[in-house]
Backbone bond lengths (Angstrom), bond angles and torsions (degrees), N, CA, C in turn:
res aa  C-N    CA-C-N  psi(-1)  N-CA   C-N-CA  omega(-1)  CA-C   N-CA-C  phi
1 X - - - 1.447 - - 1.534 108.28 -
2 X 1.339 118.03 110.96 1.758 117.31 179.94 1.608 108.01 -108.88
3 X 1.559 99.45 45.23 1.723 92.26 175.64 1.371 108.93 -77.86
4 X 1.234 131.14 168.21 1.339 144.14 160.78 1.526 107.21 -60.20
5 X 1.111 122.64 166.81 1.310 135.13 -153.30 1.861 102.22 -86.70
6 X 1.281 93.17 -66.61 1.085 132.64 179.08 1.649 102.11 -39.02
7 X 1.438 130.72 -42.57 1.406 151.45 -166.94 1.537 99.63 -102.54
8 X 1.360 131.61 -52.56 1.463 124.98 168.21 1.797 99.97 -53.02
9 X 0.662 115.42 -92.31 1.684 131.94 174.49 1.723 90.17 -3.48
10 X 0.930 118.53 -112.00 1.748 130.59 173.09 1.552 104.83 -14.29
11 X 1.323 124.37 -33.87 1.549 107.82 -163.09 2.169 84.09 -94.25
12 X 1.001 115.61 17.00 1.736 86.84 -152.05 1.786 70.81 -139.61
13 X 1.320 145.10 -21.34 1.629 134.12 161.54 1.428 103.67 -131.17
14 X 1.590 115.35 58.78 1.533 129.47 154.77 1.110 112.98 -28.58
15 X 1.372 123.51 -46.06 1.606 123.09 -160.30 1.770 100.43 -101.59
16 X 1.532 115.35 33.03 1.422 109.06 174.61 1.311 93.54 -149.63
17 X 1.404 101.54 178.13 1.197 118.84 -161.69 1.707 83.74 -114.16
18 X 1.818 108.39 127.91 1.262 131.43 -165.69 1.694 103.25 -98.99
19 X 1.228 122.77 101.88 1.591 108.25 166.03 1.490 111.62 -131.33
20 X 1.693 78.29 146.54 2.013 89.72 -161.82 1.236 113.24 -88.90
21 X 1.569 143.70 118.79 0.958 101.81 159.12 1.906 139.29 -113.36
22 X 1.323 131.90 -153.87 1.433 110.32 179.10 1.337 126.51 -69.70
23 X 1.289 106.93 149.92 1.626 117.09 -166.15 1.510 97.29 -73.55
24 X 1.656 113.18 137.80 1.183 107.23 161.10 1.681 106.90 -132.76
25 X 1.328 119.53 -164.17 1.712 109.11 -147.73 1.462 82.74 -116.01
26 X 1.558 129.94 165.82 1.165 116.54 -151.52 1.726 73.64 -153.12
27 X 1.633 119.13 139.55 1.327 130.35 157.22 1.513 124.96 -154.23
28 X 1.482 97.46 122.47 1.140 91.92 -177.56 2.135 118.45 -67.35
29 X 1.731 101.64 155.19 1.304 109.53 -175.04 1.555 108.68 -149.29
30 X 1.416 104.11 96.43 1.845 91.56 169.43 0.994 101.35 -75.70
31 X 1.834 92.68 168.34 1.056 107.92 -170.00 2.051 107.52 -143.87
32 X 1.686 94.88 37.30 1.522 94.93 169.17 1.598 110.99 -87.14
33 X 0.931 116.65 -176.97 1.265 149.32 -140.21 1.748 116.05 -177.22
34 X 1.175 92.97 136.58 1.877 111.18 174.00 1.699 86.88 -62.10
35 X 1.207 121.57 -80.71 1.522 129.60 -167.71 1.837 98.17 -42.06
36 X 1.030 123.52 -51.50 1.638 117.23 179.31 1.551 108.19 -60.01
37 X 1.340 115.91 -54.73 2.119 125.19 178.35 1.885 87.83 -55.80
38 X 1.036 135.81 -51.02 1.082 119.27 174.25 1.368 128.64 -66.46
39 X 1.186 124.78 -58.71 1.786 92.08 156.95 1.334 130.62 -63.14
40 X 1.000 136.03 1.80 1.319 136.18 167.26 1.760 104.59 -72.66
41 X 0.849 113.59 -54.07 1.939 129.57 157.81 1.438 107.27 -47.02
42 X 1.004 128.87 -45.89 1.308 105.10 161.85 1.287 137.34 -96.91
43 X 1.296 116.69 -11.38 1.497 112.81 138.86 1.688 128.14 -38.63
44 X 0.838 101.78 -44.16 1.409 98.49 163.56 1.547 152.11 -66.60
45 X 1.354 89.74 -13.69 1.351 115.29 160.13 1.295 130.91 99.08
46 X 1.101 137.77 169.12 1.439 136.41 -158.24 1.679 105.78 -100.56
47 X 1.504 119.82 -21.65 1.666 106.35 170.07 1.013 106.72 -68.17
48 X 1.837 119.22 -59.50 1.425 123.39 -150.58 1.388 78.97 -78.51
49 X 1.504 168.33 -169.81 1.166 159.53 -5.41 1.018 101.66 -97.00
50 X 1.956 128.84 -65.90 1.167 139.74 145.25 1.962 134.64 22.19
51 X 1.831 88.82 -53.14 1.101 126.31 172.30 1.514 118.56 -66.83
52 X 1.580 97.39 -64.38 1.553 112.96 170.23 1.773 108.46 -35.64
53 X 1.069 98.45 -70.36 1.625 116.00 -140.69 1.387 90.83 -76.51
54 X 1.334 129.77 -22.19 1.650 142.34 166.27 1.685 105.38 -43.05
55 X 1.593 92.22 -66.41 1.609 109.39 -163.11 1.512 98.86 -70.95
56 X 1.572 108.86 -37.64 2.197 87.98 -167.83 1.711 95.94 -125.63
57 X 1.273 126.05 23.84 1.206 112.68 148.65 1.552 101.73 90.04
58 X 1.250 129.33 -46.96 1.359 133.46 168.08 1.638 99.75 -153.53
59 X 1.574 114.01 154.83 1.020 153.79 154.59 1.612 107.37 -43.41
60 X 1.355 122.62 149.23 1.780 136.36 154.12 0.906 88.55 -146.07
61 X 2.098 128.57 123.23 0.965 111.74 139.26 2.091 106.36 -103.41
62 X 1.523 108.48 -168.74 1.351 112.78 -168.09 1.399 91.47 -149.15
63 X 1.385 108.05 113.18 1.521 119.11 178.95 1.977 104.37 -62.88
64 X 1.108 102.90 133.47 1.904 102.95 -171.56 1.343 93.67 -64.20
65 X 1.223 122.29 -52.08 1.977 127.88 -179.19 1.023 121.26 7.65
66 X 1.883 80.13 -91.77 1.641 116.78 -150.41 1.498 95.42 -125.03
67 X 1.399 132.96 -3.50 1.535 127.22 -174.61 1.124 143.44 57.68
68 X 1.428 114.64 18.55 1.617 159.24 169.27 1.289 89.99 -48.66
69 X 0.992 126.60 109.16 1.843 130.27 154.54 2.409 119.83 -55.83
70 X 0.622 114.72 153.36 1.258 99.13 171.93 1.645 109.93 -142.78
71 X 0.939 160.96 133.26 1.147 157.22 162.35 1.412 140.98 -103.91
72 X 1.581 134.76 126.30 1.456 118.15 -137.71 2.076 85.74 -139.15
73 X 0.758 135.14 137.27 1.534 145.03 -171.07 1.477 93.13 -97.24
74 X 1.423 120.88 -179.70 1.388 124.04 153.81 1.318 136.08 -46.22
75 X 1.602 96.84 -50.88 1.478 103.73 169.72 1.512 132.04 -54.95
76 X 1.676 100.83 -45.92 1.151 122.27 -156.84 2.032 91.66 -83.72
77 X 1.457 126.73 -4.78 0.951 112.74 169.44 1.605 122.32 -106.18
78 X 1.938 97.46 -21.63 1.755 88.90 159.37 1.613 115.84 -88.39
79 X 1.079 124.25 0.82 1.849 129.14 167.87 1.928 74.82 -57.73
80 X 0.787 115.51 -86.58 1.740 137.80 -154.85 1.368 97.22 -39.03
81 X 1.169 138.49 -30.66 1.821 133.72 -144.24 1.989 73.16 -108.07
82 X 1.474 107.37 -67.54 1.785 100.41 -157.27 1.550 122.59 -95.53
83 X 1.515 97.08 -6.58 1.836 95.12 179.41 1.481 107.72 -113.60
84 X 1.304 113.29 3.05 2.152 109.34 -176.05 1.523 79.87 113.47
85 X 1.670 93.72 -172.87 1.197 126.46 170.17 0.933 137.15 -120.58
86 X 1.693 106.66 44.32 1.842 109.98 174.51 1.615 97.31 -98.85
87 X 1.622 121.43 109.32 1.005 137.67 171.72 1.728 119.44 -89.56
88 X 1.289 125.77 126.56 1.265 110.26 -170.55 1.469 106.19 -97.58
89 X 1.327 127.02 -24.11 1.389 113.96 -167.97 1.892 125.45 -69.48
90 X 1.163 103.91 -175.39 1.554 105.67 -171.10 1.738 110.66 -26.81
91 X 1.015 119.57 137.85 1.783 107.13 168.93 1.330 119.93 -70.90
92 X 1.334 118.63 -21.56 1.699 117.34 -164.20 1.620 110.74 -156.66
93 X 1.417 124.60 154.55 1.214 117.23 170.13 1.736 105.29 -87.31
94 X 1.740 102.63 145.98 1.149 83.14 169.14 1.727 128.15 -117.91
């Protein structure tokens, strides 16, 4: 279908009043962060993580977004549970 916008629009809300307005350019931009995956990790809490990082030694999480891997060691997940979440190591796997 190569109708104009303006003419799709009108044929498809006949019974409204159609107004266009200017096109603007659209891009996507995540906006995670190691420091954001880390509080999100500690929101979750200190049994269940505890657990994790017990059984496989370190953490991967994968932002749903943008698909950025992140990776958190033992340390780097009790730094996160009892001191905040200013993490210094690498930000991302690459």
């Amino acid at each position: 279908c190569n109708l104009p916008a303006q003419t799709l629009l009108t044929r498809l809300f006949h019974d409204e009043q159609v107004r266009m307005f200017e096109s603007e350019p659209v891009a996507f931009r995540c906006t995670c962060s190691r420091t954001r995956i880390a509080r999100t990790l500690a929101a979750i809490g200190h049994a269940h993580l505890d657990g994790l990082a017990d059984e496989r030694g370190e953490l991967e999480v994968t932002c749903e977004f943008c698909n950025r891997s992140y990776r958190f060691d033992r340390v780097d997940v009790e730094h996160a549970l009892t001191e905040g979440v200013h993490i210094d190591s690498p930000d991302r796997v690459q």
